[in-house]
DRENFIDREN-993838 format. One record per residue: x, y, z of N, C-alpha, C, CB in turn; residue in one letter. Coordinates in steps of 0.02 Angstrom, whole numbers, plus 50000, padded with zeros to 5 digits. Glycine has a CB too. Layout:
XYZXYZXYZXYZA;...
//
This chain:
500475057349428500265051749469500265053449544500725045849457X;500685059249562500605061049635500805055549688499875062949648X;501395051449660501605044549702501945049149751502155037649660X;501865045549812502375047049884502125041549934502255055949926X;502805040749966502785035050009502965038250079503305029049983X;502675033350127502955038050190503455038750222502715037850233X;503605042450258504365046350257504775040650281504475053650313X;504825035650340505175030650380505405024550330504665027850441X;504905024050276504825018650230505455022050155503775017650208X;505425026850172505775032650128506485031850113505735039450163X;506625032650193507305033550220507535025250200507325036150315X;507175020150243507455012650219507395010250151507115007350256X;507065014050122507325010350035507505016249978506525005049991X;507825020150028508035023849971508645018649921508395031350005X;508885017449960509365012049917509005008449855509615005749970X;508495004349879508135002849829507835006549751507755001449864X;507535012849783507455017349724508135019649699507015023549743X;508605019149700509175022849666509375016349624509815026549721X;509155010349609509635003849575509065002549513509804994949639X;509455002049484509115001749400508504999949366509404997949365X;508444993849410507534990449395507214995749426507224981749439X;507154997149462506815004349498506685008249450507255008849550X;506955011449416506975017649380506715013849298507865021749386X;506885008649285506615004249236505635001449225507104997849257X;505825000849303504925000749348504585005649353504844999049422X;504835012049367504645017249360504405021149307504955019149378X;504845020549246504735019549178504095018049140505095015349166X;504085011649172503545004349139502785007249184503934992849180X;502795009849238502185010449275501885019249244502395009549373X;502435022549258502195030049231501815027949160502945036349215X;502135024949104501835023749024501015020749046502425016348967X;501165016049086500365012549107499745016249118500375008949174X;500015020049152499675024649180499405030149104500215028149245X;499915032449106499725035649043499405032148994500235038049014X;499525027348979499115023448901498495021648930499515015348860X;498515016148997497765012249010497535013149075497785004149001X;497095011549099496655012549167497315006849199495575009249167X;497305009149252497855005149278497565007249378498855009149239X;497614999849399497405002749466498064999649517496504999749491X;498125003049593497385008549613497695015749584497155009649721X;497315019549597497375026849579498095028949600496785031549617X;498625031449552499145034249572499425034049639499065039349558X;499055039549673499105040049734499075036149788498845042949743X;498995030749784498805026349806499295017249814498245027249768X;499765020649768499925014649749500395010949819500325015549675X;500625016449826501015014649926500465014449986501625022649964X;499885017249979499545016050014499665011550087499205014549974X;499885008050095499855001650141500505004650186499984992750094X;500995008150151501595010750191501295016050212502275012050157X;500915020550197500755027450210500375026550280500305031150148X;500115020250300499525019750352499995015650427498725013650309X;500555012150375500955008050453501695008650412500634996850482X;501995013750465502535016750449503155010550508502425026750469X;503675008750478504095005050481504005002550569504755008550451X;504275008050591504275005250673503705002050700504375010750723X;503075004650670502505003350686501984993850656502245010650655X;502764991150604502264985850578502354980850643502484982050495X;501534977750654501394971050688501404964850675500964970750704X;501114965450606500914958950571500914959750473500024957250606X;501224958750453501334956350384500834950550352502054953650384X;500434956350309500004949250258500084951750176498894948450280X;500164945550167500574946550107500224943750053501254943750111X;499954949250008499584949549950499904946349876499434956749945X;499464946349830499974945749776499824952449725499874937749733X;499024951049680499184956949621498504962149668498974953649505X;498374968749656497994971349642497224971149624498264972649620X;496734970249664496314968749622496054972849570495924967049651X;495634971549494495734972849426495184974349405496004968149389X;494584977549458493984978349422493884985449460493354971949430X;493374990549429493394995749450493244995249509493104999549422X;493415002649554493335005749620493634998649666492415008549637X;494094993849653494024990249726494824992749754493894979849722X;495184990749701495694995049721496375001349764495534995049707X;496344999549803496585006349864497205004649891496045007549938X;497784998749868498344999449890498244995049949498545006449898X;497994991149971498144986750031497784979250014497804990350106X;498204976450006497874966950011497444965650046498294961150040X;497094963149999496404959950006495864963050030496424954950043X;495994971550048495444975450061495164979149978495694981250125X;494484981949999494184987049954493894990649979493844985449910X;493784996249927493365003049959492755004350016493045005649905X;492575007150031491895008150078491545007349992491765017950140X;490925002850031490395002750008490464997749932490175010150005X;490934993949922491154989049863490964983749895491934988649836X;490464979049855490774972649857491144967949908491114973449822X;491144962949938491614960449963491824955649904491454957950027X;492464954349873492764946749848492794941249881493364946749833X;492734936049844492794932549875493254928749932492664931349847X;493964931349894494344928449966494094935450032495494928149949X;493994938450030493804943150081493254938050116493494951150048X;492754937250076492024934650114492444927950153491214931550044X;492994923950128493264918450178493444921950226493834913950157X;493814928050221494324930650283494024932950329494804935950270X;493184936950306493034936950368492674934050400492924940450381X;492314927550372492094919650396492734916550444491964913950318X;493244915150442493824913850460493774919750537494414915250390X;493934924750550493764927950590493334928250649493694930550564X;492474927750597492104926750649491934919550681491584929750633X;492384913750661492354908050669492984908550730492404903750600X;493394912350719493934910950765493884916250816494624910750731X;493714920350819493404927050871492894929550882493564932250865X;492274927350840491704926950852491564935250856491584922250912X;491764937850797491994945650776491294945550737492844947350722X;490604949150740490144946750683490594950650591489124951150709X;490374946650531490494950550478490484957850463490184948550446X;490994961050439491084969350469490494971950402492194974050461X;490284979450384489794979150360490294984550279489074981950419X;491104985150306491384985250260492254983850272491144991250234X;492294981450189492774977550173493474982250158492504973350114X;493384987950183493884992750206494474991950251493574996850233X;495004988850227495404986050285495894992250321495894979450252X;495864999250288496415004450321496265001350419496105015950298X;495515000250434495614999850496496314995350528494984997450515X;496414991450499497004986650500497524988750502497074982750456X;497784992150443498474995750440498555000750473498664997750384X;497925003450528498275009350541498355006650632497765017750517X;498284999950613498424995350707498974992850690497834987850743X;499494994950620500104991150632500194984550552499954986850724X;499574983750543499444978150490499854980550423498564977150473X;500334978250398500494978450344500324975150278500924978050355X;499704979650237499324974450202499894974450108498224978050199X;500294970150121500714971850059500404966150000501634970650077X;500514968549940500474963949883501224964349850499824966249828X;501214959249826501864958249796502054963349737501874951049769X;501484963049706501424969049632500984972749669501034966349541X;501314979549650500764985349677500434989749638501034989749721X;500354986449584500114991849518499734984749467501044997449465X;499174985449434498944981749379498374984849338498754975349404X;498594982149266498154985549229497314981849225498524986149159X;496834988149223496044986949221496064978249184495564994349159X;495614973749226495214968749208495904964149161494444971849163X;496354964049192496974959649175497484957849238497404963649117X;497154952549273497484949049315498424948349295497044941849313X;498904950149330499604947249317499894953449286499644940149266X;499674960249244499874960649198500474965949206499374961349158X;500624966149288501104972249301501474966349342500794980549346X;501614958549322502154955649376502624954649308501914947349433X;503124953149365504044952249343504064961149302504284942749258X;503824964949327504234971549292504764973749340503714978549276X;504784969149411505084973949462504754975149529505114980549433X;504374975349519503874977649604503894970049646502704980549587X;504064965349615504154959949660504894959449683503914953449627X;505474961549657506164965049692505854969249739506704969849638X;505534972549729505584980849757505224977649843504864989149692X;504624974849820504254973549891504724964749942503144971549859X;504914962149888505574958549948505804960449972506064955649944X;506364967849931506444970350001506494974750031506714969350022X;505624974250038505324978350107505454972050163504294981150101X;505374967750133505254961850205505684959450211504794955950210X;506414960050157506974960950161507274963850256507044965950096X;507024971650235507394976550275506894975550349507404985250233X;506194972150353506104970950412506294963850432505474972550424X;506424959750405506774955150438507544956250465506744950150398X;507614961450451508524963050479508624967750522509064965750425X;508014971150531507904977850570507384976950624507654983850521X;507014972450626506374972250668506154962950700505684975850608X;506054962650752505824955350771505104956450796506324951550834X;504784949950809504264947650839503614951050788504314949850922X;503584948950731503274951450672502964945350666503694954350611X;502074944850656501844942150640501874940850556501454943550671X;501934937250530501964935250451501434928150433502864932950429X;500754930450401500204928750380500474925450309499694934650380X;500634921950299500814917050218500314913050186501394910950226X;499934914150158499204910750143499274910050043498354917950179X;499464903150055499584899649980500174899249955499264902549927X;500424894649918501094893749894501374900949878501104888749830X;500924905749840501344913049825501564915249869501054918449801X;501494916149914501314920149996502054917750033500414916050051X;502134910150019502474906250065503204904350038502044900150080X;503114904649981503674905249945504144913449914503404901049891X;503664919149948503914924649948504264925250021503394929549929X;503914922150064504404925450135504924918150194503584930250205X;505014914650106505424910750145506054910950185505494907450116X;506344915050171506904918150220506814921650270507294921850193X;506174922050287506124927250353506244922650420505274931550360X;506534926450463506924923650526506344919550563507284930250580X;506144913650557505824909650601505664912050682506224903850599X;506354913050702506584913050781506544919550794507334910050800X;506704924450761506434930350776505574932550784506724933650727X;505094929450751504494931250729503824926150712504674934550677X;503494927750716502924920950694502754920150643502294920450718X;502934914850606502614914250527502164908950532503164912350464X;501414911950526501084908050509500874907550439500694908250544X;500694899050410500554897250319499984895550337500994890850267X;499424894250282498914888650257498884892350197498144886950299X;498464887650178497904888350114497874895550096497074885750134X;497744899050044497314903650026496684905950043497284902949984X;496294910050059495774910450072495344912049994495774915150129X;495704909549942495104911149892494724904849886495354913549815X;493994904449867493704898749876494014893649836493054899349865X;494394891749789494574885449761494914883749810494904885049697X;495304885249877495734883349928495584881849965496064885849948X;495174886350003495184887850066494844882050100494884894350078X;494534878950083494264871350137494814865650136493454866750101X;495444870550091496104865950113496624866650147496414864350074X;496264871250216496734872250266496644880450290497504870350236X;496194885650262496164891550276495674891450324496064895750225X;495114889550308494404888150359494814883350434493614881350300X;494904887950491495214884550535495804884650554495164880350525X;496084889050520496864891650544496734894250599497284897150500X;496484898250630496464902650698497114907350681496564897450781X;497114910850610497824913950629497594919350647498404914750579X;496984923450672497024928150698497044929650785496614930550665X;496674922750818496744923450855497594921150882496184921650872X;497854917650842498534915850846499164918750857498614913750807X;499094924950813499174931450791499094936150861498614933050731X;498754936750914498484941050937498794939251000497794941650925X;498794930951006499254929351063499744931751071499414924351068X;500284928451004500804930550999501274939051034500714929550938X;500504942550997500864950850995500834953051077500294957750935X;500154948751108500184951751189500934946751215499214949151248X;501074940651178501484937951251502284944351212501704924251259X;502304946051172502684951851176502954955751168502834952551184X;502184959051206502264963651247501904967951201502954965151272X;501544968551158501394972051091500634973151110501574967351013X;500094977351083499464977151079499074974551032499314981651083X;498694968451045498414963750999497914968550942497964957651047X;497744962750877497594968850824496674968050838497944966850720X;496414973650827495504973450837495544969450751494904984450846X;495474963950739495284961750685494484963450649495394955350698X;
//
Protein backbone atom coordinates (compact mmCIF):
# COMPACT_ATOMS: atom_id res chain seq x y z
CA UNK A 1 0.00 0.00 0.00
CA UNK A 2 3.06 2.34 0.34
CA UNK A 3 1.08 4.32 3.30
CA UNK A 4 3.25 7.27 4.89
CA UNK A 5 2.24 10.24 6.55
CA UNK A 6 4.20 13.33 6.96
CA UNK A 7 6.87 13.56 9.25
CA UNK A 8 5.36 16.60 11.89
CA UNK A 9 1.93 14.75 11.72
CA UNK A 10 4.17 11.59 12.56
CA UNK A 11 5.76 12.71 15.57
CA UNK A 12 2.08 14.04 17.07
CA UNK A 13 0.24 10.82 16.69
CA UNK A 14 2.54 8.49 17.17
CA UNK A 15 0.69 7.82 20.31
CA UNK A 16 -2.22 7.23 18.38
CA UNK A 17 -0.72 4.55 16.08
CA UNK A 18 0.67 2.51 18.95
CA UNK A 19 -3.18 1.93 20.82
CA UNK A 20 -5.10 -1.00 19.69
CA UNK A 21 -7.94 0.21 17.34
CA UNK A 22 -5.05 1.45 15.30
CA UNK A 23 -3.46 -1.68 14.66
CA UNK A 24 -7.10 -3.33 14.56
CA UNK A 25 -7.74 -0.45 11.68
CA UNK A 26 -4.83 -1.23 10.20
CA UNK A 27 -5.71 -4.78 9.98
CA UNK A 28 -9.31 -4.08 8.56
CA UNK A 29 -7.89 -1.51 5.79
CA UNK A 30 -4.69 -3.64 4.59
CA UNK A 31 -7.53 -6.94 3.99
CA UNK A 32 -9.66 -4.12 1.95
CA UNK A 33 -7.29 -3.34 0.04
CA UNK A 34 -6.30 -6.64 -0.70
CA UNK A 35 -9.83 -8.24 -1.35
CA UNK A 36 -11.71 -5.02 -3.11
CA UNK A 37 -11.05 -1.74 -5.02
CA UNK A 38 -10.95 0.39 -2.14
CA UNK A 39 -10.22 4.20 -2.61
CA UNK A 40 -8.09 6.54 -2.77
CA UNK A 41 -5.08 4.69 -3.91
CA UNK A 42 -2.93 3.46 -0.97
CA UNK A 43 -0.71 6.09 -1.15
CA UNK A 44 -2.80 8.44 -0.83
CA UNK A 45 -4.75 7.79 1.91
CA UNK A 46 -2.91 10.69 4.24
CA UNK A 47 -2.72 12.72 1.50
CA UNK A 48 -4.23 15.93 3.11
CA UNK A 49 -1.37 15.66 5.96
CA UNK A 50 1.36 15.19 3.42
CA UNK A 51 0.41 18.74 1.71
CA UNK A 52 -0.23 20.91 5.27
CA UNK A 53 2.08 19.71 7.77
CA UNK A 54 0.99 20.56 11.48
CA UNK A 55 2.52 24.03 12.08
CA UNK A 56 1.41 25.00 8.84
CA UNK A 57 -2.63 24.27 9.25
CA UNK A 58 -4.91 27.59 8.62
CA UNK A 59 -8.17 26.40 8.23
CA UNK A 60 -9.81 22.96 8.93
CA UNK A 61 -12.67 21.56 6.62
CA UNK A 62 -13.99 18.74 7.65
CA UNK A 63 -15.11 15.98 5.37
CA UNK A 64 -16.89 12.86 6.08
CA UNK A 65 -16.40 9.51 3.70
CA UNK A 66 -14.25 9.36 0.62
CA UNK A 67 -15.70 9.73 -2.47
CA UNK A 68 -16.70 6.02 -4.10
CA UNK A 69 -16.60 6.20 -7.77
CA UNK A 70 -13.57 5.75 -9.87
CA UNK A 71 -10.56 8.25 -10.32
CA UNK A 72 -12.21 11.02 -7.93
CA UNK A 73 -10.56 10.03 -5.05
CA UNK A 74 -7.04 11.61 -3.81
CA UNK A 75 -7.22 11.95 -0.02
CA UNK A 76 -8.56 15.49 0.55
CA UNK A 77 -12.38 16.54 1.18
CA UNK A 78 -14.40 17.41 -1.22
CA UNK A 79 -11.70 17.72 -3.89
CA UNK A 80 -11.03 15.40 -7.11
CA UNK A 81 -8.53 14.70 -9.61
CA UNK A 82 -7.46 17.07 -12.54
CA UNK A 83 -9.70 16.65 -15.19
CA UNK A 84 -12.83 14.61 -13.15
CA UNK A 85 -16.00 15.74 -12.92
CA UNK A 86 -17.00 18.22 -10.47
CA UNK A 87 -19.72 16.62 -7.63
CA UNK A 88 -22.05 18.06 -6.70
CA UNK A 89 -21.35 19.48 -3.37
CA UNK A 90 -18.14 20.81 -5.10
CA UNK A 91 -20.30 22.60 -7.94
CA UNK A 92 -22.12 24.45 -4.55
CA UNK A 93 -18.62 25.21 -3.08
CA UNK A 94 -17.52 26.82 -5.80
CA UNK A 95 -20.86 28.82 -6.53
CA UNK A 96 -20.58 29.79 -2.81
CA UNK A 97 -17.12 31.27 -3.55
CA UNK A 98 -17.73 33.03 -6.56
CA UNK A 99 -20.80 34.56 -4.97
CA UNK A 100 -18.81 35.60 -1.99
CA UNK A 101 -15.39 36.68 -3.79
CA UNK A 102 -16.39 36.91 -7.04
CA UNK A 103 -13.47 34.15 -7.71
CA UNK A 104 -14.86 33.00 -11.43
CA UNK A 105 -15.53 28.82 -11.27
CA UNK A 106 -11.92 27.18 -11.26
CA UNK A 107 -11.62 24.96 -14.45
CA UNK A 108 -10.46 22.16 -11.92
CA UNK A 109 -11.81 20.58 -8.95
CA UNK A 110 -8.29 19.79 -7.67
CA UNK A 111 -8.17 21.17 -4.27
CA UNK A 112 -4.10 20.28 -3.35
CA UNK A 113 -4.03 24.09 -4.38
CA UNK A 114 -5.68 24.58 -0.94
CA UNK A 115 -3.76 22.34 1.25
CA UNK A 116 -0.67 23.39 0.21
CA UNK A 117 -1.89 27.33 1.54
CA UNK A 118 -2.36 25.64 4.89
CA UNK A 119 -6.06 24.12 4.20
CA UNK A 120 -6.55 21.03 5.98
CA UNK A 121 -8.90 19.07 3.77
CA UNK A 122 -9.76 16.11 6.37
CA UNK A 123 -12.58 13.47 6.12
CA UNK A 124 -13.56 11.75 8.98
CA UNK A 125 -13.05 8.14 7.27
CA UNK A 126 -10.12 8.12 5.13
CA UNK A 127 -10.44 4.96 3.28
CA UNK A 128 -13.87 3.46 1.45
CA UNK A 129 -14.68 0.70 -0.51
CA UNK A 130 -15.53 1.18 -4.61
CA UNK A 131 -19.30 2.44 -5.14
CA UNK A 132 -20.31 1.82 -1.31
CA UNK A 133 -20.92 4.97 0.48
CA UNK A 134 -20.17 4.39 4.62
CA UNK A 135 -18.52 1.20 4.20
CA UNK A 136 -15.08 1.91 6.00
CA UNK A 137 -16.98 4.04 9.09
CA UNK A 138 -16.88 3.00 12.85
CA UNK A 139 -13.72 0.70 11.99
CA UNK A 140 -11.60 3.41 13.72
CA UNK A 141 -10.49 6.21 11.40
CA UNK A 142 -13.12 8.34 13.05
CA UNK A 143 -10.98 7.88 16.64
CA UNK A 144 -7.94 8.23 14.70
CA UNK A 145 -8.92 11.67 12.78
CA UNK A 146 -10.55 13.27 16.26
CA UNK A 147 -7.60 13.16 17.29
CA UNK A 148 -5.94 14.99 14.84
CA UNK A 149 -8.22 17.93 15.82
CA UNK A 150 -7.84 16.58 19.09
CA UNK A 151 -4.02 17.50 19.14
CA UNK A 152 -4.63 20.86 17.20
CA UNK A 153 -6.93 22.17 19.45
CA UNK A 154 -4.35 21.80 22.38
CA UNK A 155 -1.34 22.71 20.46
CA UNK A 156 -2.38 25.43 18.02
CA UNK A 157 -4.92 28.66 18.10
CA UNK A 158 -6.57 30.97 15.68
CA UNK A 159 -7.61 27.96 13.32
CA UNK A 160 -10.23 28.47 11.09
CA UNK A 161 -12.80 25.39 11.45
CA UNK A 162 -15.36 25.12 8.39
CA UNK A 163 -18.35 22.68 10.00
CA UNK A 164 -20.83 22.27 7.18
CA UNK A 165 -23.83 19.86 8.34
CA UNK A 166 -24.77 18.15 11.44
CA UNK A 167 -21.69 15.50 10.68
CA UNK A 168 -19.17 18.18 10.45
CA UNK A 169 -20.59 20.01 13.57
CA UNK A 170 -21.06 17.44 15.74
CA UNK A 171 -17.44 16.10 15.07
CA UNK A 172 -15.68 19.36 16.24
CA UNK A 173 -17.73 20.17 19.04
CA UNK A 174 -15.12 20.55 21.55
CA UNK A 175 -12.88 22.68 19.72
CA UNK A 176 -11.87 25.86 21.70
CA UNK A 177 -14.36 28.56 20.53
CA UNK A 178 -12.06 31.40 22.03
CA UNK A 179 -9.06 30.20 20.74
CA UNK A 180 -10.21 29.95 16.91
CA UNK A 181 -13.09 30.53 14.47
CA UNK A 182 -15.67 27.99 14.03
CA UNK A 183 -17.68 28.59 11.45
CA UNK A 184 -21.26 25.98 10.80
CA UNK A 185 -24.08 25.96 8.09
CA UNK A 186 -25.69 23.68 5.98
CA UNK A 187 -23.88 21.22 3.83
CA UNK A 188 -23.10 22.16 0.56
CA UNK A 189 -24.63 19.00 -1.01
CA UNK A 190 -27.66 20.01 -2.99
CA UNK A 191 -30.46 18.47 -0.72
CA UNK A 192 -29.03 21.31 1.87
CA UNK A 193 -27.48 23.75 0.74
CA UNK A 194 -30.36 26.49 0.07
CA UNK A 195 -30.60 25.78 3.86
CA UNK A 196 -28.02 27.98 4.90
CA UNK A 197 -24.77 27.07 2.69
CA UNK A 198 -25.64 29.43 -0.34
CA UNK A 199 -24.59 32.65 1.68
CA UNK A 200 -22.43 31.78 4.42
CA UNK A 201 -19.52 34.05 3.22
CA UNK A 202 -17.34 31.55 5.05
CA UNK A 203 -14.68 32.14 2.81
CA UNK A 204 -14.50 35.47 2.76
CA UNK A 205 -15.05 35.19 6.62
CA UNK A 206 -12.34 32.91 6.84
CA UNK A 207 -9.88 35.21 5.17
CA UNK A 208 -10.67 38.05 7.50
CA UNK A 209 -10.16 36.27 10.30
CA UNK A 210 -6.53 34.80 9.23
CA UNK A 211 -5.27 38.57 8.14
CA UNK A 212 -6.64 40.21 11.52
CA UNK A 213 -4.11 37.48 12.90
CA UNK A 214 -1.69 38.16 11.51
CA UNK A 215 -1.74 34.99 9.13
CA UNK A 216 -1.89 35.09 5.13
CA UNK A 217 -5.39 34.87 3.80
CA UNK A 218 -6.18 31.57 1.68
CA UNK A 219 -6.29 32.21 -2.54
CA UNK A 220 -9.63 30.26 -2.51
Amino acid sequence: MNVKIEQSWKERLSDEFAKPYFGQLTDFVRDEYGRNTVYPPGNLIFNAFQHCPFDRVKVVLLGQDPYHEPGQAHGLCFSVREGVPFPPSLVNIFKEIESDLGKPVPRSGDLTRWADQGVLLLNATLTVRAHTAGSHQNKGWETFTDAVIHRLDAERKHIVYMLWGAYAQKKGSFINASRNLILQSAHPSPLSAHRGFFGNRHFSRANDYLVAAGHEPVDW
